[in-house]
C-alpha positions as CSV (number, residue, x, y, z in Angstrom):
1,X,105.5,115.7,103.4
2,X,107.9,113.3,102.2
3,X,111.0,114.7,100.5
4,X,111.5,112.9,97.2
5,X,115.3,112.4,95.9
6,X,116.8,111.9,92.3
7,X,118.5,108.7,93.5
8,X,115.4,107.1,94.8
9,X,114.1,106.6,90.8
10,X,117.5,104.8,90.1
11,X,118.4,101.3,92.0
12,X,121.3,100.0,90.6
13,X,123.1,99.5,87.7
14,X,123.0,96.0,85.7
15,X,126.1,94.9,84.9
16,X,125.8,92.0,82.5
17,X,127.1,90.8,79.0
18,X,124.5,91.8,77.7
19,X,124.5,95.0,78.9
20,X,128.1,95.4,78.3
21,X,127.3,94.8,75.1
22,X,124.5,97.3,74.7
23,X,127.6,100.1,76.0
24,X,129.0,100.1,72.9
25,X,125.7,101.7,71.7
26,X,125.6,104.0,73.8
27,X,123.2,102.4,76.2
28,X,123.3,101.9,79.8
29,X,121.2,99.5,81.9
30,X,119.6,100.4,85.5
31,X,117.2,98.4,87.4
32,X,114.6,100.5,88.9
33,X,111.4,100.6,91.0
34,X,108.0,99.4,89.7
35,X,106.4,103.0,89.9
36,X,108.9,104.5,87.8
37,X,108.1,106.2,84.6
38,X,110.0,107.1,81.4
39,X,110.0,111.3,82.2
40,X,110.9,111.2,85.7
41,X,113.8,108.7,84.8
42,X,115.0,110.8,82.0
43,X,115.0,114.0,84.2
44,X,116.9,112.0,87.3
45,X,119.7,110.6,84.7
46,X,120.5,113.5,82.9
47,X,120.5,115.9,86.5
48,X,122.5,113.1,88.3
49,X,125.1,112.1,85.8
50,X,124.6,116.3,83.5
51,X,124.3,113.7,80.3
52,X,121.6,114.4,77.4
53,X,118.9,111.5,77.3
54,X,117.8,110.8,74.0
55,X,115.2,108.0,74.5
56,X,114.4,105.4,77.3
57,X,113.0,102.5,77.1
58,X,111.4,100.2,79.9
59,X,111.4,96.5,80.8
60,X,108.9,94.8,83.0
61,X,110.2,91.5,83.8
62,X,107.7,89.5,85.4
63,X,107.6,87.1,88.8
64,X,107.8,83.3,87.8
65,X,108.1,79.9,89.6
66,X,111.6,78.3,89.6
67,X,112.3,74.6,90.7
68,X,114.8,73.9,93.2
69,X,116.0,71.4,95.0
70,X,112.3,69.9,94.4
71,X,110.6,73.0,95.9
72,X,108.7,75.4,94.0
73,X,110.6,79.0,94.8
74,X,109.0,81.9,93.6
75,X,111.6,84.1,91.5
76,X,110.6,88.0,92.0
77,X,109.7,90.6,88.8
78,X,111.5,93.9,88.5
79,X,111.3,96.4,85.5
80,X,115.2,97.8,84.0
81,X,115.1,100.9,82.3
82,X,117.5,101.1,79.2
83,X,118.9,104.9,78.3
84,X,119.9,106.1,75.1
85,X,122.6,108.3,75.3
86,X,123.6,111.3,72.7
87,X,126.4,110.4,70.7
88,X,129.8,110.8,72.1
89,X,128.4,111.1,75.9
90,X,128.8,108.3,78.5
91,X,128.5,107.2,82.2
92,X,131.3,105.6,84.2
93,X,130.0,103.0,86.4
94,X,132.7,101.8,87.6
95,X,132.3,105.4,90.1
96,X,129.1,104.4,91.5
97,X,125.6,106.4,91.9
């Protein structure tokens, strides 16, 4: 039987402008892995980082085909989970996961 941990729901964070931006709401931006769902996230953040969840929200980006250097490359999907955090509450992630 395989052992499932909290960390394997999470992948990384995403650390854009955008996201940066979204901080300021008290959202925070992780990728995650395409069988992920919006319970088993919200469990996993708020035991990993002891933070109250108040909604998350989920992003399927999908795979497309990218030009370059006259070559069609195929660019890979992912899906990014966005948390809502309660008011007043953050995560650091400048510590690392």
């Amino acid at each position: 039987m395989q052992k499932i941990h909290l960390y394997d729901k999470i992948l990384f964070p995403v650390v854009t402008e955008k996201s940066t931006n979204l901080s300021e709401q008290n959202k925070i931006v992780f990728k995650v892995p395409a069988t992920s769902n919006k319970k088993v996230l919200k469990k996993n953040i708020e035991k990993i980082f002891k933070v109250n969840v108040i909604k998350v929200n989920i992003i399927n980006k999908k795979s497309k085909e990218k030009i370059v250097r006259n070559r069609k490359v195929r660019v890979v999907g992912y899906k990014k989970a966005i948390i809502t955090l309660k008011k007043g509450q953050n995560i650091d992630l400048t510590t690392g996961i």
